[in-house]
PyMOL commands that place a pseudoatom at each C-alpha (Angstrom):
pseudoatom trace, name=CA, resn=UNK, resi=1, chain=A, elem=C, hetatm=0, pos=[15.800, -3.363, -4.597]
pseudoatom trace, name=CA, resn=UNK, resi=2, chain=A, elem=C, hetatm=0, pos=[13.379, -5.613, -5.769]
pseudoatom trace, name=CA, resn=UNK, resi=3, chain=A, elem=C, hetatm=0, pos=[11.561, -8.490, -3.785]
pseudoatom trace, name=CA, resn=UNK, resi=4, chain=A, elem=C, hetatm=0, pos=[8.855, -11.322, -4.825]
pseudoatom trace, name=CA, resn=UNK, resi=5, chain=A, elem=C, hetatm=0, pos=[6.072, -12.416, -2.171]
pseudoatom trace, name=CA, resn=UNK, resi=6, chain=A, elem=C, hetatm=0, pos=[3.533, -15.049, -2.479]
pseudoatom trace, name=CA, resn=UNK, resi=7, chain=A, elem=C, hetatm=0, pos=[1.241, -11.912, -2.867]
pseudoatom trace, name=CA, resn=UNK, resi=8, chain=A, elem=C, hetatm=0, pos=[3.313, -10.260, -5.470]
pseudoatom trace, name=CA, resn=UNK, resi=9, chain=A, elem=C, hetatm=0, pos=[5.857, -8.563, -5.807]
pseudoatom trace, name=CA, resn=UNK, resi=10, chain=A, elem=C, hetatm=0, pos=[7.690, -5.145, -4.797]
pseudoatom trace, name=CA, resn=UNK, resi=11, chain=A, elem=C, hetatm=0, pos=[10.396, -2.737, -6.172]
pseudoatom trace, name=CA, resn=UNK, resi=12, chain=A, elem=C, hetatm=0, pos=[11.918, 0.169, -4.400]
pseudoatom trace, name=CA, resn=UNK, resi=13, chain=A, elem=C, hetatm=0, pos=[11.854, 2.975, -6.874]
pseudoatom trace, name=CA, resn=UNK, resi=14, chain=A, elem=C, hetatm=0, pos=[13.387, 6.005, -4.744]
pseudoatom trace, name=CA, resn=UNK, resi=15, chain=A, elem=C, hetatm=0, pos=[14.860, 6.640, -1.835]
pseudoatom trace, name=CA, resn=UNK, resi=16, chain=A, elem=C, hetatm=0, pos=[14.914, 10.756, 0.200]
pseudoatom trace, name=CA, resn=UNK, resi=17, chain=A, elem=C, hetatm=0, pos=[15.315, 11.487, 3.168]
pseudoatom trace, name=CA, resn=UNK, resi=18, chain=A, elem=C, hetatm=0, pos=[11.223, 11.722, 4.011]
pseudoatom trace, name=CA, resn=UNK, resi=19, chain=A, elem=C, hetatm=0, pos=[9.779, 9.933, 1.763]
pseudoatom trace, name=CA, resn=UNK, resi=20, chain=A, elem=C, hetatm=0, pos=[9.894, 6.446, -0.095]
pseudoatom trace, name=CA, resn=UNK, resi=21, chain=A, elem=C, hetatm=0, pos=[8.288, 5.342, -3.548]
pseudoatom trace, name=CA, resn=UNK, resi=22, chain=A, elem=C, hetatm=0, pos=[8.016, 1.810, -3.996]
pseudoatom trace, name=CA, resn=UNK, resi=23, chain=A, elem=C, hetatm=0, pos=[5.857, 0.080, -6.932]
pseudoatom trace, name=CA, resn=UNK, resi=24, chain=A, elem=C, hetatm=0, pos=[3.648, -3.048, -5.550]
pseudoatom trace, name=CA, resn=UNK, resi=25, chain=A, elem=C, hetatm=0, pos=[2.259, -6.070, -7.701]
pseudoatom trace, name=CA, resn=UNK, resi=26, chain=A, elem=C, hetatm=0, pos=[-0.685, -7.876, -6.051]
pseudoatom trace, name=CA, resn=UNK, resi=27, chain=A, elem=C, hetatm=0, pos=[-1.446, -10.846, -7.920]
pseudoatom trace, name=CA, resn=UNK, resi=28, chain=A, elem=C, hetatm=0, pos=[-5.150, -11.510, -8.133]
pseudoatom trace, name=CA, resn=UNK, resi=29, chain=A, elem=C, hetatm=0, pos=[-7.123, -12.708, -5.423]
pseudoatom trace, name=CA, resn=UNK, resi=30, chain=A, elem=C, hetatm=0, pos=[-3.996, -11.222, -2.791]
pseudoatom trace, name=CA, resn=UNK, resi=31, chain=A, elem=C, hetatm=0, pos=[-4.287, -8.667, -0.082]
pseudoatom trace, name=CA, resn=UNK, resi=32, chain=A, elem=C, hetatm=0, pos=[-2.106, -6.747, 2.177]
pseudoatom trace, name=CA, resn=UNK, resi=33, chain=A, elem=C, hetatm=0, pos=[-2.279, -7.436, 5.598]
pseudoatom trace, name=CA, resn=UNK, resi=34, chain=A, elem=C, hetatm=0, pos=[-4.554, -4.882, 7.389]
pseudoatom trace, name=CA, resn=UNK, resi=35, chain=A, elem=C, hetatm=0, pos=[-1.997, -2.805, 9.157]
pseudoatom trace, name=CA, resn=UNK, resi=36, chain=A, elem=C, hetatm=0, pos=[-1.285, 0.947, 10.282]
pseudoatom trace, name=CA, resn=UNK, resi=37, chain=A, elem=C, hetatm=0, pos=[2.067, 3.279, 10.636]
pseudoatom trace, name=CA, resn=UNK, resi=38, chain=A, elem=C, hetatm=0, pos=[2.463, 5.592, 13.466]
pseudoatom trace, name=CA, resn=UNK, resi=39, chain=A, elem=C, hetatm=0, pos=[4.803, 8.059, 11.853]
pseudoatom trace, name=CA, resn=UNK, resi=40, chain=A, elem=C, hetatm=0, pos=[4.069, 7.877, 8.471]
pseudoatom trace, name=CA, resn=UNK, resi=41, chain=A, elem=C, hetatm=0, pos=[1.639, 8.818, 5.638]
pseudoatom trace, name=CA, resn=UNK, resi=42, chain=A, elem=C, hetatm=0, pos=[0.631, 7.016, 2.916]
pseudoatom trace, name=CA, resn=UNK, resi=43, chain=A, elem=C, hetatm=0, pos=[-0.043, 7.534, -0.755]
pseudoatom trace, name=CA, resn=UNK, resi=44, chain=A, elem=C, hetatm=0, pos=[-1.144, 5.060, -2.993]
pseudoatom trace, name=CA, resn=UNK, resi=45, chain=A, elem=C, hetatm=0, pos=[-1.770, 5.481, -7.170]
pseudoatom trace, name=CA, resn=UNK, resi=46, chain=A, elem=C, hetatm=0, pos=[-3.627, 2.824, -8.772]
pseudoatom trace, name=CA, resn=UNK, resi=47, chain=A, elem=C, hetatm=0, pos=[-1.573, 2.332, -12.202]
pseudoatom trace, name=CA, resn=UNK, resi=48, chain=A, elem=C, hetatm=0, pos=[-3.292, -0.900, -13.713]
pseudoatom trace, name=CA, resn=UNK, resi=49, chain=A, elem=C, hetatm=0, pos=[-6.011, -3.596, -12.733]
pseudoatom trace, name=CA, resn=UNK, resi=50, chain=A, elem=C, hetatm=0, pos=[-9.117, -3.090, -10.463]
pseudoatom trace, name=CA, resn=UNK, resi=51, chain=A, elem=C, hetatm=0, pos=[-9.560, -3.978, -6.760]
pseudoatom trace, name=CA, resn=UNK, resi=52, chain=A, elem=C, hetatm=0, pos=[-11.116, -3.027, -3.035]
pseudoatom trace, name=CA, resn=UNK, resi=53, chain=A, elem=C, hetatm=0, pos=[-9.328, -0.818, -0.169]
pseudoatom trace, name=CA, resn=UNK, resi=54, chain=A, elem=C, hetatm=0, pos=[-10.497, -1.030, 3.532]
pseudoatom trace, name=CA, resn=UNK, resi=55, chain=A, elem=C, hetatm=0, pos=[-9.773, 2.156, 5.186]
pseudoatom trace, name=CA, resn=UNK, resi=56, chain=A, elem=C, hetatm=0, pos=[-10.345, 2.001, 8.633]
pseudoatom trace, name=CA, resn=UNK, resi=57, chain=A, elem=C, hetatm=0, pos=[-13.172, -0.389, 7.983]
pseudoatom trace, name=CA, resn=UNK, resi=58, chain=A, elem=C, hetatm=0, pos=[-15.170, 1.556, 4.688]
pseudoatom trace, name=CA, resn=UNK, resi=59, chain=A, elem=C, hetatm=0, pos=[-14.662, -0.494, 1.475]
pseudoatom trace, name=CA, resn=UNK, resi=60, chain=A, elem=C, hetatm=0, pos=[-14.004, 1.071, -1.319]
pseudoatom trace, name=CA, resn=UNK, resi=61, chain=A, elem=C, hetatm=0, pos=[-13.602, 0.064, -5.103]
pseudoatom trace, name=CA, resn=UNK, resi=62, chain=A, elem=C, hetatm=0, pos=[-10.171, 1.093, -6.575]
pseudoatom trace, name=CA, resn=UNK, resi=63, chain=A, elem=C, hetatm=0, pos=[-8.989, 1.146, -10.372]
pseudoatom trace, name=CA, resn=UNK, resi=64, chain=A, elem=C, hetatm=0, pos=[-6.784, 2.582, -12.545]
pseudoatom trace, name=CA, resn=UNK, resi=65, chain=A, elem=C, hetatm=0, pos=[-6.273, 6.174, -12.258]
pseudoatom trace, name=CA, resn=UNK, resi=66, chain=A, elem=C, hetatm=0, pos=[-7.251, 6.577, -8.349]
pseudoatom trace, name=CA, resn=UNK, resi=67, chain=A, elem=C, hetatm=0, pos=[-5.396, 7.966, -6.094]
pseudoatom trace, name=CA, resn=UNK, resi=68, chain=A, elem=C, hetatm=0, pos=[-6.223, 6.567, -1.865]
pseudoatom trace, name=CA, resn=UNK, resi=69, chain=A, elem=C, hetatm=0, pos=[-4.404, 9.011, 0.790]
pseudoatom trace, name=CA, resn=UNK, resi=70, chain=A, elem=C, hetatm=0, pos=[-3.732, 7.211, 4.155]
pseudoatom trace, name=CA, resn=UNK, resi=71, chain=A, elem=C, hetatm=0, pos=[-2.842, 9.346, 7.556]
pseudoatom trace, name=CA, resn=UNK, resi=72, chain=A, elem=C, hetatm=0, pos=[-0.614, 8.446, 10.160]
pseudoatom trace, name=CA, resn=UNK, resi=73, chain=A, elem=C, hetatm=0, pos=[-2.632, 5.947, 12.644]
pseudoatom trace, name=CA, resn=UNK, resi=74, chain=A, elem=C, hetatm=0, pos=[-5.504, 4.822, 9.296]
pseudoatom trace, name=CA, resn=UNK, resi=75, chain=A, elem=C, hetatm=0, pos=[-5.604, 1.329, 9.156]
pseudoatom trace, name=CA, resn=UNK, resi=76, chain=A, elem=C, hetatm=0, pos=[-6.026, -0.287, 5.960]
pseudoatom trace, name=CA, resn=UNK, resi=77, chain=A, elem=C, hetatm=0, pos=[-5.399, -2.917, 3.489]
pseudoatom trace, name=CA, resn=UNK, resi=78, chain=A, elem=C, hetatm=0, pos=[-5.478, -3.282, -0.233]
pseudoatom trace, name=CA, resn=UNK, resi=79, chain=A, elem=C, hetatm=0, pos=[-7.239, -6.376, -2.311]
pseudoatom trace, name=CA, resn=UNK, resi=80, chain=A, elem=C, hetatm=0, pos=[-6.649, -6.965, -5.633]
pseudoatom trace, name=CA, resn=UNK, resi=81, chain=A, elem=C, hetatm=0, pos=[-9.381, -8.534, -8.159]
pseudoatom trace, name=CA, resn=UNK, resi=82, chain=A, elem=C, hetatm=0, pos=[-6.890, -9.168, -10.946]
pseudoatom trace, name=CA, resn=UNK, resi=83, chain=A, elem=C, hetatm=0, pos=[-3.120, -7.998, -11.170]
pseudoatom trace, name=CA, resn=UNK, resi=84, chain=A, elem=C, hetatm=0, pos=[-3.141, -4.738, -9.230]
pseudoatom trace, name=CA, resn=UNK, resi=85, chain=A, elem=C, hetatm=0, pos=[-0.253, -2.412, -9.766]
pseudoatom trace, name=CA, resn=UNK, resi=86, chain=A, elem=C, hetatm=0, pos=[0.102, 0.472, -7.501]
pseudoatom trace, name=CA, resn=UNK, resi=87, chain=A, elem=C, hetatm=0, pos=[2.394, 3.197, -6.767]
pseudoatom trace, name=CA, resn=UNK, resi=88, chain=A, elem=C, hetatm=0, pos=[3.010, 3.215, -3.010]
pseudoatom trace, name=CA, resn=UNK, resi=89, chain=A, elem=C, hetatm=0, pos=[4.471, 6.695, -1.671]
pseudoatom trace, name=CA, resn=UNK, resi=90, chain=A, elem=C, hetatm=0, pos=[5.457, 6.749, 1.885]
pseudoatom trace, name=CA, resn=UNK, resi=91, chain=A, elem=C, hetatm=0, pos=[6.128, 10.472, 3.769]
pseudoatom trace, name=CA, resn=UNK, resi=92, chain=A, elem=C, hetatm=0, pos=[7.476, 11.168, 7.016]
pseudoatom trace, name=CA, resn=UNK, resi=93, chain=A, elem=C, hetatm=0, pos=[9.860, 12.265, 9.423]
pseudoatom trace, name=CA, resn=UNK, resi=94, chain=A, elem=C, hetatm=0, pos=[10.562, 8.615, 10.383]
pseudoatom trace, name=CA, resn=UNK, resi=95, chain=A, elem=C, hetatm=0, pos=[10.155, 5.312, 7.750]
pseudoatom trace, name=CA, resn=UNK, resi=96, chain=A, elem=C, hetatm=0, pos=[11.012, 1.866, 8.726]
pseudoatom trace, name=CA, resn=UNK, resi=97, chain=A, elem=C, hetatm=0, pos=[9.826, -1.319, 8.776]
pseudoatom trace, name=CA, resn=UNK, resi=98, chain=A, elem=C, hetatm=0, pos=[8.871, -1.357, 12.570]
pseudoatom trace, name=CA, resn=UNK, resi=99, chain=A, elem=C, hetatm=0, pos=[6.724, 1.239, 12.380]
pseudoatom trace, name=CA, resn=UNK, resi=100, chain=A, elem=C, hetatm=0, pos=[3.966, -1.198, 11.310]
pseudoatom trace, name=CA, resn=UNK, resi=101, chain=A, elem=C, hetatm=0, pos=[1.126, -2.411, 13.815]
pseudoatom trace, name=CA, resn=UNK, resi=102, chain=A, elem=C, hetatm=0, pos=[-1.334, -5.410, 11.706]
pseudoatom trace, name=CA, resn=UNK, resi=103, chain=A, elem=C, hetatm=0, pos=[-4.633, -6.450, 12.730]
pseudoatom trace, name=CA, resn=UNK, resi=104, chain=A, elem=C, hetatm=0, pos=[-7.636, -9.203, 11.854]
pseudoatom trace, name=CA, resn=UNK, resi=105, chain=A, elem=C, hetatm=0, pos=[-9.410, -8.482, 8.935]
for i in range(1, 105): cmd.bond("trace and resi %d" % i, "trace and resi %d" % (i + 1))
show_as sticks, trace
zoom trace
C-alpha cells in the first residue's frame, strides 16, 4: 500500500491489530499538517535527512537517528529541510483515519 502526495510520499509497511508502521517521504521544503489523534500514540524514527517538529507548539530540530514520541491528544507536525524519511509507528486500541483533528500552524 503505497501512495504519492504533493508532500511526498507514503508506504504502509505492517499491519497488527494495535499498531501500524508506515514509512513517510517529505520532500524538502513540505510539512504535515499540524494535527492530533484522540486514541492513538505516535512514534516517529528519523531514518535520513534533517528537519523541525512542532510538538504542541516547542520546535525542535530532528535528524537522522532521533526518535520523537507523540501521546494521544499532542498536536504536532513534521517539516522537512531536505528529503526527510521517517518511520511512522502508530499504537492503539483504535487506528483510523478519522481519528485526526488539524489545526493552523
Amino acid at each position: 500500500m503505497f501512495s504519492e502526495k504533493s508532500w511526498g510520499s507514503y508506504q504502509i509497511i505492517n499491519v497488527e491489530e494495535n499498531s501500524l508502521t508506515i514509512l513517510i517521504t517529505l520532500n524538502s521544503g513540505n510539512r504535515m499538517k499540524y494535527h492530533s489523534h484522540n486514541y492513538r500514540d505516535e512514534v516517529w524514527t528519523i531514518i535520513s535527512g534533517t528537519g523541525k517538529t512542532i510538538i504542541d507548539g516547542n520546535e525542535q530540530n530532528v535528524k537522522s537517528g532521533d526518535v520523537i514520541t507523540m501521546k494521544a491528544g499532542s498536536k504536532h507536525t513534521i517539516i522537512a529541510d531536505d528529503e526527510l524519511k521517517v518511520i511512522e509507528v502508530q499504537v492503539g486500541k483504535e487506528i483510523s483515519v478519522r481519528d485526526k483533528q488539524e489545526f493552523d500552524k
